[in-house]
C-alpha positions, 0 to 999 in steps of 0.5 A, a space after each residue: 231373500 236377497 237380504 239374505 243373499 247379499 248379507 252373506 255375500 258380504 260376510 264371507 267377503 270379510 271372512 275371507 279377506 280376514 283369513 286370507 292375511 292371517 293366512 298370508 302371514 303364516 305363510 310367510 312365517 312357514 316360507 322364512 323358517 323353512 328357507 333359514 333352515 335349507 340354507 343353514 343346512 347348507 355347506 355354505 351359507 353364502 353359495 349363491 346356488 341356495 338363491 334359485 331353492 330359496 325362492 321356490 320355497 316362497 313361491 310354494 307358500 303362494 308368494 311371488 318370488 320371483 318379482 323383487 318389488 313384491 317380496 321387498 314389499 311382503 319383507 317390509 311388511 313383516 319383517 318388522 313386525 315383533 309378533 312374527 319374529 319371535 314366531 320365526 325365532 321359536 320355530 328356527 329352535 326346530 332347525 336341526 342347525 346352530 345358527 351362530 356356528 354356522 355363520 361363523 363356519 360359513 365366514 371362516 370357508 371365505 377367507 376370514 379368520 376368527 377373531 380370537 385366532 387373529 395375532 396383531 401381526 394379521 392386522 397390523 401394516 408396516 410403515 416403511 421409513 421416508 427414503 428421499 431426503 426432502 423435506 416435507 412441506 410446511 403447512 399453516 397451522 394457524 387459524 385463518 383471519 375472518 372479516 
């Protein structure tokens, strides 16, 4: 009986510990998705405001969010991971937004300009003539000797 007892304490030890990082990783899956898309939703993809939301969102899905160490050390372990972002990107096509039109709207609100609206005049800098007569100095532009 205490065979028994200790075999199945054992295996539902190794069960749980199992689901637990299955779990763990959906979960994060589940946090990345829905904080991308509350973001994407936003005016502003850049606001700092979005910060505080984001992180309730994690610290939903059991993540401790608020503890920078912690969530570079979840990202490290998952962001990497090919798996996890392919299932991240499958469920971002859920997202009621366009990414890539969102980003670039958001880049436009802070100041810049897109490129294909850019004239060389934007870019370009105008180099105003030397006015003081001097000469400039003569530099040496032969190779010094070595010994």
């Amino acid at each position: 009986m205490k065979k028994f007892l200790i075999i199945a304490i054992a295996l539902s030890l190794v069960l749980t510990a199992c689901i637990k990082k299955r779990d763990e990783k959906k979960a994060y899956i589940d946090a990345t998705v829905e904080a991308t898309c509350l973001v994407l939703q936003s005016e502003n993809i850049f606001d700092p405001k979005l910060e505080q939301p984001v992180r309730d969102i994690y610290k939903k899905y059991g993540f401790k969010s608020d503890d920078t160490d912690v969530m570079r050390t979840v990202t490290a372990k998952y962001g990497k991971d090919q798996e996890i972002k392919n299932q991240i990107k499958a469920d971002l096509s859920k997202c009621p937004v366009d990414f890539g039109q969102k980003v670039k709207d958001s880049v436009q609100k802070v100041g810049e300009k897109p490129a294909e609206e850019m004239k060389p005049s934007d870019t370009a800098t105008k180099v105003e003539p030397k006015t003081d007569n001097k000469a400039a100095p003569k530099v040496d532009t032969k190779p010094a000797k070595t010994k």
